[in-house]
TORBAZA-297193 format. One record per residue (C-alpha): x, y, z; residue number from 0. Coordinates in pm, whole numbers, plus 50000, padded with zeros to 5 digits. Layout:
! TORBAZA-297193
      X      Y      Z  num
      X      Y      Z  NUM
...
***
This chain:
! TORBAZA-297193
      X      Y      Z  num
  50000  50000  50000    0
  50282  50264  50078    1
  50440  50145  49754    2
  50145  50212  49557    3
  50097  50539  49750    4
  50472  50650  49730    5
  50420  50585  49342    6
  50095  50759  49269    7
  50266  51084  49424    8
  50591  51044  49229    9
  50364  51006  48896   10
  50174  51334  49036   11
  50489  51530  49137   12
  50595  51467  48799   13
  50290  51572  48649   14
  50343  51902  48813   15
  50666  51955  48735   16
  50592  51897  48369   17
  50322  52180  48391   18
  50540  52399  48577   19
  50799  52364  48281   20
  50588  52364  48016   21
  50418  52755  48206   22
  50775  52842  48281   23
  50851  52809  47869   24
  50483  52928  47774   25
  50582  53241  48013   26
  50941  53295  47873   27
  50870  53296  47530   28
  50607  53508  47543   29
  50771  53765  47810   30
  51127  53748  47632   31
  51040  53763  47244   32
  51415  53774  47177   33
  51387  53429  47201   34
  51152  53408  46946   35
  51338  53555  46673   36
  51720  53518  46762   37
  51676  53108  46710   38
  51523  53159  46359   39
  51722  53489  46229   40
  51882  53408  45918   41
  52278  53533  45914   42
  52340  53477  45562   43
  52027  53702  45409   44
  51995  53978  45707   45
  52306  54003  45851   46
  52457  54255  45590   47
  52086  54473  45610   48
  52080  54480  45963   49
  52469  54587  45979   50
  52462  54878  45731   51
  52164  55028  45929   52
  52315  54965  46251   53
  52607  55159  46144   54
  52328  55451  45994   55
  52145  55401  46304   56
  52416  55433  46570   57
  52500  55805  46389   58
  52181  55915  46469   59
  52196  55805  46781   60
  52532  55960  46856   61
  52396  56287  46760   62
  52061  56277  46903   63
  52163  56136  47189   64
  52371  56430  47282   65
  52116  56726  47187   66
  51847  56592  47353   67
  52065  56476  47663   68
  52126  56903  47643   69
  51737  56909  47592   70
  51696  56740  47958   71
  51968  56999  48099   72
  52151  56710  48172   73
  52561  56711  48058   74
  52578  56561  47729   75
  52738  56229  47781   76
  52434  56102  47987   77
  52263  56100  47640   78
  52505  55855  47480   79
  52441  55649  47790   80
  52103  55653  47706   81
  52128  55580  47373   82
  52270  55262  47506   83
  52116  55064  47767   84
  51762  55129  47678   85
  51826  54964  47329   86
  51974  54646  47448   87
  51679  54648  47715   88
  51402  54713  47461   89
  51545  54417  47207   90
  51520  54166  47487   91
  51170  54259  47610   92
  50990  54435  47282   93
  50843  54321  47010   94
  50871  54591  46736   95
  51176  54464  46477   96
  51237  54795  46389   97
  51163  55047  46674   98
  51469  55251  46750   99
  51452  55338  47135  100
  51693  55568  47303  101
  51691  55918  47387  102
  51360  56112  47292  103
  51273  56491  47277  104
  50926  56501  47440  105
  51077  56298  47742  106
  51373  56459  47765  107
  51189  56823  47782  108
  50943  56653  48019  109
  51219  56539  48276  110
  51410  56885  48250  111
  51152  57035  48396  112
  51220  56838  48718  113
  51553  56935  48695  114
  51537  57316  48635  115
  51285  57297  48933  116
  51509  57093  49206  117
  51848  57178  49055  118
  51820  57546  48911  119
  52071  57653  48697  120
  52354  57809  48879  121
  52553  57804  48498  122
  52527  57670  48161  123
  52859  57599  48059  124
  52936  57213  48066  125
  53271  57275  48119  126
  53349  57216  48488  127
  53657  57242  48755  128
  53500  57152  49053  129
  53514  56743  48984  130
  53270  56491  49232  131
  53532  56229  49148  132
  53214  56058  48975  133
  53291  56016  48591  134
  53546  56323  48638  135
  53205  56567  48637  136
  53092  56822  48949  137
  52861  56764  49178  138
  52571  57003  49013  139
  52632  56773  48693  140
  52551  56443  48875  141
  52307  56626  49110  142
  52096  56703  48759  143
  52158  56353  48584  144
  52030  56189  48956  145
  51713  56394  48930  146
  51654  56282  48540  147
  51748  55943  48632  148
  51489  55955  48944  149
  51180  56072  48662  150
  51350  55789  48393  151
  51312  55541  48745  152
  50927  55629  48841  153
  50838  55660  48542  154
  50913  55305  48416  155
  50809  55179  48758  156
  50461  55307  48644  157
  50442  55126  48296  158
  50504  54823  48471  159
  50272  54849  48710  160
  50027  54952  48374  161
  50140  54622  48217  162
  50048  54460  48544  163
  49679  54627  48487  164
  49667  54510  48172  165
  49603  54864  48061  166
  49790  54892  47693  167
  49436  54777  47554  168
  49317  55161  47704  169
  49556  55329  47457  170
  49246  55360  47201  171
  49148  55669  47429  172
  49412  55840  47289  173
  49306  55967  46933  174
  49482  56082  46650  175
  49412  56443  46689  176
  49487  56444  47078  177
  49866  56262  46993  178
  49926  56489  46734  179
  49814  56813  46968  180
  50035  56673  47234  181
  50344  56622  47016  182
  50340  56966  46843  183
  50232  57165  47134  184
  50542  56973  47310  185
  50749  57030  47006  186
  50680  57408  46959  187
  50805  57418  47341  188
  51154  57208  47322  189
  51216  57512  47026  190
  51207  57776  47255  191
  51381  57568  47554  192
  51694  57586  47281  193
  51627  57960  47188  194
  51873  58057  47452  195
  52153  57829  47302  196
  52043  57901  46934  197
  52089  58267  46988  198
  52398  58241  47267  199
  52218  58411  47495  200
  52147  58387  47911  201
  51812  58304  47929  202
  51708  58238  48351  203
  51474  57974  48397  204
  51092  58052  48376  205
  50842  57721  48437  206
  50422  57817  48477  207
  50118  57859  48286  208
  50259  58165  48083  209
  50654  58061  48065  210
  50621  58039  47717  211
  50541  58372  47665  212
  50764  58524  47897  213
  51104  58362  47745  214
  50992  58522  47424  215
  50947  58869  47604  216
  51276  58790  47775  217
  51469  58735  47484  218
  51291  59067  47294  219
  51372  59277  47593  220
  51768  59213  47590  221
  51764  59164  47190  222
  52118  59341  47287  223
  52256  59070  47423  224
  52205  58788  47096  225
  52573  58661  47084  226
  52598  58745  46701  227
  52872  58423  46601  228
  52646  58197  46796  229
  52348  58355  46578  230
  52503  58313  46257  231
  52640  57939  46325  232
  52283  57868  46426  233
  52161  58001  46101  234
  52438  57833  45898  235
  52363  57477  46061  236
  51989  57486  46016  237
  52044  57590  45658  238
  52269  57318  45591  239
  52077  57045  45779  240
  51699  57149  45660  241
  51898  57124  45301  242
  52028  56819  45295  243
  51789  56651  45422  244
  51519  56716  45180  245
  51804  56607  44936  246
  51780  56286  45133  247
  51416  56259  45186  248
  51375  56328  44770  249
  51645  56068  44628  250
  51630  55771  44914  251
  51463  55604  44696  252
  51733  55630  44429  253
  52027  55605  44681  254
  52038  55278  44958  255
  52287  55499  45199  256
  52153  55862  45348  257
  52435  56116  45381  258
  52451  56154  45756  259
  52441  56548  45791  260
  52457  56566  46122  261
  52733  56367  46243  262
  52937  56533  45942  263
  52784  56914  46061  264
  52943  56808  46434  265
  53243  56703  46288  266
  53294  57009  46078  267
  53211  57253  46317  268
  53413  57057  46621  269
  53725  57135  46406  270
  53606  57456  46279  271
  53579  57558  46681  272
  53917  57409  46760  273
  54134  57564  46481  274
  53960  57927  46538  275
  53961  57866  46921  276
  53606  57972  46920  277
  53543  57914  47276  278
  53803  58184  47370  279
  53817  58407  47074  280
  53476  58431  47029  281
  53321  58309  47361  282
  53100  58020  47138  283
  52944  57786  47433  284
  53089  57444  47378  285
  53012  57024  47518  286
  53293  57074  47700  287
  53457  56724  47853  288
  53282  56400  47807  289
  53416  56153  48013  290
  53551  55775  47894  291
  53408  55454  47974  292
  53072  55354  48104  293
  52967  55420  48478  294
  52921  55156  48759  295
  52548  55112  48851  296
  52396  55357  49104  297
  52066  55352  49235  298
  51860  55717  49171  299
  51834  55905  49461  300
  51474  55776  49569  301
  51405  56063  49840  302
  51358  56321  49531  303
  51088  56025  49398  304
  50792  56229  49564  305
  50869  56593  49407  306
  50891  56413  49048  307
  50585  56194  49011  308
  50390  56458  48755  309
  50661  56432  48532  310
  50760  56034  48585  311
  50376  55974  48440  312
  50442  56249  48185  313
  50741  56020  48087  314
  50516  55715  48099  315
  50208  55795  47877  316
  50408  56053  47667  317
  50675  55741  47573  318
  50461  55510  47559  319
  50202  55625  47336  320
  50490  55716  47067  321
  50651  55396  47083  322
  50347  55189  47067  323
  50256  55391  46779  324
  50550  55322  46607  325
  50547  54962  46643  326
  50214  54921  46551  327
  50318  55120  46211  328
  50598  54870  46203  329
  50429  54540  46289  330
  50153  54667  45993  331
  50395  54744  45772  332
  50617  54411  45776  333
  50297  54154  45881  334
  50390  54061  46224  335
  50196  54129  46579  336
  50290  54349  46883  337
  50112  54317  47213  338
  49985  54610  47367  339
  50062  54482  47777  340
  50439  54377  47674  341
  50520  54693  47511  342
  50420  54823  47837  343
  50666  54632  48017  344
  50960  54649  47719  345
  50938  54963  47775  346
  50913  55034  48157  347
  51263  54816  48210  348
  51426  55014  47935  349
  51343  55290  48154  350
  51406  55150  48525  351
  51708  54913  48457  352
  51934  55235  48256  353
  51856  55460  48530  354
  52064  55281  48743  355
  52348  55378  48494  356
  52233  55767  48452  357
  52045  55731  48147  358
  51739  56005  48093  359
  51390  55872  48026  360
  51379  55685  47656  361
  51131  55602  47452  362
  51122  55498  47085  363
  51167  55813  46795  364
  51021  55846  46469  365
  51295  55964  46270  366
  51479  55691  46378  367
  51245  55419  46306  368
  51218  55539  46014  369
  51527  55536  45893  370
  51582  55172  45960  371
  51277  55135  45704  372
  51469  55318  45454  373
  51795  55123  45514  374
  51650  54803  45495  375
  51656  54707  45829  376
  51523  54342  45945  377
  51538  54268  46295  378
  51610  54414  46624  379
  52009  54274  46548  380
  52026  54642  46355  381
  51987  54827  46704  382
  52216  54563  46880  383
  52461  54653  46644  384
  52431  55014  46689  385
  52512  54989  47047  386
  52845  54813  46971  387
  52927  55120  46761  388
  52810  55334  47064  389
  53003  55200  47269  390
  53304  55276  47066  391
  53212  55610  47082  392
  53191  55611  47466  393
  53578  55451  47473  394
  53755  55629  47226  395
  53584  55912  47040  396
  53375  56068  47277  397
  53627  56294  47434  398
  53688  56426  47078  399
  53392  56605  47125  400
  53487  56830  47366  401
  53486  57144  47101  402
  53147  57096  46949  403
  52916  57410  47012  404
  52597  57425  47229  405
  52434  57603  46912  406
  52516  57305  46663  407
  52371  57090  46899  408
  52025  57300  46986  409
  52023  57317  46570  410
  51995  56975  46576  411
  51725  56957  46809  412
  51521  57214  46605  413
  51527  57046  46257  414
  51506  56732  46412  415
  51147  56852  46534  416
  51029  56990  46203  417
  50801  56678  46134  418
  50648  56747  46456  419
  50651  57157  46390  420
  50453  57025  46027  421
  50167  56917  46215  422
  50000  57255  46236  423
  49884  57208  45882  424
  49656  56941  46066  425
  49467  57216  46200  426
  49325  57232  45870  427
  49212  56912  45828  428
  49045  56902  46198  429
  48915  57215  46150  430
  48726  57158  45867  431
  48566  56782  46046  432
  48503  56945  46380  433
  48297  57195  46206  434
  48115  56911  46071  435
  48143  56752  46424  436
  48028  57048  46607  437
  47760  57221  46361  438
  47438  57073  46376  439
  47368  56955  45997  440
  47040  56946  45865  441
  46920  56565  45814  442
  47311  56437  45830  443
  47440  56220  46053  444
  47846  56113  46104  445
  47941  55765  46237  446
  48284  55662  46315  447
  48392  55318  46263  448
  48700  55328  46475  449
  48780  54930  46508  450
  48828  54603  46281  451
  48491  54488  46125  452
  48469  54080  46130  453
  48258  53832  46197  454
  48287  53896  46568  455
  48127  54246  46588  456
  47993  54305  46276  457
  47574  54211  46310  458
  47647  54365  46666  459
  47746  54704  46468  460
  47443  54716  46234  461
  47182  54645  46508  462
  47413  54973  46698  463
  47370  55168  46407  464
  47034  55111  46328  465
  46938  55212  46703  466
  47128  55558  46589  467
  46924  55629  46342  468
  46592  55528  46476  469
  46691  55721  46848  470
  46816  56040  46585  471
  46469  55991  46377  472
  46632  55984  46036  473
  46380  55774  45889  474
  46069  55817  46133  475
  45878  56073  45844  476
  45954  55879  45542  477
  45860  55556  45718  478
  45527  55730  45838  479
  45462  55827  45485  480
  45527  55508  45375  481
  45281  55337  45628  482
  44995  55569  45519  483
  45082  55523  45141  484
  45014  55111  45173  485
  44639  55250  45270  486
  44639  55549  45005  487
  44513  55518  44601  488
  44752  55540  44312  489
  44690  55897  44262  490
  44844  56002  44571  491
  45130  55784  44555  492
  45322  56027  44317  493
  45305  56296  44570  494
  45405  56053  44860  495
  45755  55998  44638  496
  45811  56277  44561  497
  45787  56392  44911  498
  46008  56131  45077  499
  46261  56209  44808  500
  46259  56563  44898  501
  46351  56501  45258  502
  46617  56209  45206  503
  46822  56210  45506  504
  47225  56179  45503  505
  47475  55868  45672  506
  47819  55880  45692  507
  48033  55665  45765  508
  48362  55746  45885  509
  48567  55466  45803  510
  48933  55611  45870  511
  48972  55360  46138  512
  48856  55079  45983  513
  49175  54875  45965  514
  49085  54523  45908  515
  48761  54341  45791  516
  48668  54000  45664  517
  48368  53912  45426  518
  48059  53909  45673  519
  48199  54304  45770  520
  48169  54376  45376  521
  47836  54183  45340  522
  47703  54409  45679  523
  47793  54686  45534  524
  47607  54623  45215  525
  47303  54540  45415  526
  47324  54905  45612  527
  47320  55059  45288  528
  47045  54852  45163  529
  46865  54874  45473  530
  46903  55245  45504  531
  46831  55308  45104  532
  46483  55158  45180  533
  46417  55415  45461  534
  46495  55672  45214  535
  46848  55774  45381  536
  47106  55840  45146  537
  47503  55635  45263  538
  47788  55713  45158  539
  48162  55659  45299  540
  48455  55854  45369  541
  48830  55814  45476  542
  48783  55440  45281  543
  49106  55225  45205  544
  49132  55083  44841  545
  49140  54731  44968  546
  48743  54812  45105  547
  48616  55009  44832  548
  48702  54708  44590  549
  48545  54441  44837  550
  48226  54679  44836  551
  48223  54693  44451  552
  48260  54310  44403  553
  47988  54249  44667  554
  47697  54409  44629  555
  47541  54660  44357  556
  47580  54983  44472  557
  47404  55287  44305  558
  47568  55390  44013  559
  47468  55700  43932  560
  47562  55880  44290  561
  47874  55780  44435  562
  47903  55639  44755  563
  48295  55669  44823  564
  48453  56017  44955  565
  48803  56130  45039  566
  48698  56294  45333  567
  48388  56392  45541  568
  48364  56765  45397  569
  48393  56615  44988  570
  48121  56431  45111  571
  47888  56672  45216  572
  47985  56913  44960  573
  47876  56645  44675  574
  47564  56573  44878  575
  47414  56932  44925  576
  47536  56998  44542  577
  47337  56676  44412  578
  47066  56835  44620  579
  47052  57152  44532  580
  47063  56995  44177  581
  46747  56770  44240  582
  46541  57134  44410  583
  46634  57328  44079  584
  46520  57034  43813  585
  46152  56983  44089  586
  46123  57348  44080  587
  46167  57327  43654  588
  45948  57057  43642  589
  45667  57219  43810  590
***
């Protein structure tokens, strides 16, 4: 009996143990997508892509990191740091192939306002004497990178905790027009944090509601004071940059390998400074030293935690939401999935981990995704190899830099931002469909289709949208004529048509979300505009893609004389209350 006993536990024990394995793996794979893709890459048909836009990749980074490490009013050489860890972090734990993480603009400005606030400004020169005997820098230097490092810390802290909410499926809150707000309104403001360095002026510190305003009065009232050298290699550099890369931008297609302006513009002027002594001669505000090596680990100094939380979950949605954006683009793009929840917690360690090693909040950046599309990038191997060029940089080249000027490196910054700075012609386009939105239209109604169409939802969506337009009484006064017309004689039933035609109603759908959608989608949307062209309500459809437009055309016979398919909301309208007007003029001939 014991035997037996002792047996039939060993057979369970093992039984759990095999589960436990088999979770463990299940967990692993799915937590740690790097092992996913690093047993299956193929070295003799990606390694060569992935290298040459490492190598393009690890430029940018370079640069970038060290502008936008001066963009946190942090010393430079915390940026190259952070264009480090965070990638090596990010290509263990993400799942975009060709999201570029590292240093970022909108997170660096958010996290230097924590700094200006706890560690003002007492000078802006890089250059120091008074060493901490930490990476050779002074103790306001390292007093600064702790506080960035403290909002990079919380901040990731609270995407994990997000991830552990499952919250990355809430992300659909966050529209279009409400990113794109939040990115130019935050780009116009990193401009005028570098107008001080731009012009080679001494701008104080100014944080509030109307800050914005007062560094421009600031900088009017001591015009006097513009250091004119600084001024004109300002100019100069955001001539040459904005330049050549349009030249880029109009022959990539034509040419496999981008000229990298920027690294060559901080080369050039680095010498330029050197031979002409500029620093001296001219008083030009230079990097100053950047230190060799990387640091050892160091926790952030957790009793400054409480004074930075706005700006840790500034860092947190602000990152997140860009990232996540770009690796959706990415995943669409080259046919592979990203989950929501474990880009949440990608990117939370690639914040917490590096700020152990004085690294400023990261997050993922377009122009640098989007150059490893145009290089031909394939896998994550082309931001591995980037940091193996970075960290080149950090041993041997780095201190090189010491000559390269502050305004160079704020000129960066600026043209960097100019797809961001673009996005005011958007006000155009969301002007013209909020007055749609906003203006109560005459016997129209806009619905947004805002998620995939399948099988799943779509007899849920026509039952939604037919309780629309019965609650909005769209068709209650044809449908009443209709009813008394069953019980009228055929002289009256001229008049009756001629009277429902008259007050045709308007539906349109808004389909610029619509992603994804299978056959029963396509055949529900054939049956709301048959359904709705028996109530007498006109349907058309804006914002379509082609791949929908064709399925509609195959599937169902749509009216051929008035079209159905707009480029936006407002052409739709506009063709509508023409065709109207059209149909009133030809009664009113008639008659």
């Amino acid at each position: 009996m014991m035997t037996g006993a002792k047996r039939k536990r060993s057979t369970v024990w093992r039984k759990i143990q095999a589960v436990s394995f088999e979770d463990i793996k299940a967990w692993c794979m799915r937590r740690l997508p790097i092992l996913k893709w690093v047993p299956v890459y193929n070295w003799k048909e990606n390694l060569l892509p992935d290298t040459v836009s490492g190598m393009m990749l690890a430029i940018q980074q370079v640069t970038q990191g060290l502008a936008f490490a001066v963009l946190s009013s942090v010393h430079p050489v915390f940026g190259l740091y952070g264009s480090f860890f965070p990638v090596i972090i990010y290509a263990i734990f993400g799942m975009g192939r060709h999201v570029a993480t590292g240093t970022f603009a909108l997170t660096s400005l958010i996290s230097a306002n924590a700094v200006e606030r706890l560690v003002p400004s007492v000078r802006t020169n890089f250059t120091a004497n008074n060493n901490s005997g930490i990476l050779g820098l002074s103790e306001f230097e390292m007093q600064r990178i702790g506080v960035a490092a403290a909002v990079s810390f919380l901040g990731g802290i609270i995407q994990v905790v997000m991830f552990m909410l499952q919250l990355g499926s809430a992300t659909f809150l966050l529209t279009e027009p409400v990113i794109s707000a939040m990115t130019t309104g935050a780009a116009t403001h990193v401009v005028t944090s570098q107008v001080k360095y731009l012009l080679g002026m001494k701008v104080p510190y100014m944080s509030g509601p109307l800050a914005f305003f007062h560094i421009y009065a600031y900088v009017f009232e001591n015009i006097r004071t513009v250091q004119l050298e600084a001024l004109l290699l300002s100019l100069l550099s955001i001539v040459v940059l904005v330049l050549v890369k349009e030249l880029n931008e109009k022959f990539h297609r034509n040419i496999k390998v981008v000229l990298p302006i920027d690294l060559l513009l901080i080369i050039a002027t680095s010498i330029a400074c050197y031979c002409a002594d500029m620093e001296y001669v001219y008083r030009i505000e230079v990097v100053g030293n950047i230190p060799k090596g990387l640091p050892s680990p160091k926790a952030p100094p957790m009793n400054v935690l409480p004074e930075v939380v706005t700006e840790a979950f500034g860092v947190a949605l602000v990152g997140y939401v860009a990232s996540l954006a770009l690796a959706q683009g990415s995943a669409k793009k080259f046919k592979y999935k990203v989950d929501d929840n474990q880009e949440f917690l990608a990117h939370g360690l690639s914040n917490v981990i590096p700020s152990f090693f004085f690294c400023i909040p990261s997050a993922a950046a377009m122009g640098r995704t989007a150059l490893l599309y145009s290089t031909g990038a394939k896998t994550q191997v082309a931001c591995l190899i980037s940091c193996v060029l970075i960290l080149v940089v950090i041993y041997t080249i780095g201190p090189l830099l010491y000559w390269l000027p502050m305004c160079v490196l704020a000129s960066i910054i600026v043209v960097g931002l100019k797809g961001m700075l673009m996005q005011f012609r958007d006000l155009k386009k969301y002007w013209n469909v909020d007055k749609i939105d906003w203006e109560s239209l005459k016997q129209v109604k806009i619905v947004s289709v805002n998620s995939p169409l399948v099988f799943l939802n779509a007899r849920k969506f026509r039952a939604d949208l037919l309780k629309i337009i019965q609650k909005d009484g769209m068709s209650s006064q044809c449908e009443q004529n209709t009813l008394l017309g069953s019980f009228s004689n055929g002289s009256c039933h001229g008049e009756l048509v001629q009277s429902c035609h008259s007050e045709r109603r308007l539906l349109i759908l808004d389909c610029s979300g619509l992603n994804f959608f299978d056959y029963t989608g396509v055949s529900v949307l054939l049956q709301i505009y048959m359904d709705c062209k028996n109530r007498y309500i006109d349907v058309v459809l804006a914002h379509c893609k082609a791949s929908l437009i064709k399925a509609m055309q195959y599937g169902g016979n749509l009216d051929s004389e008035n079209p159905v398919f707009f480029e936006s909301i407002s052409s739709a309208i506009d063709a509508v209350q023409i065709h109207r007007n059209y149909n009133k003029f030809s009664e009113q001939s008639e008659v």
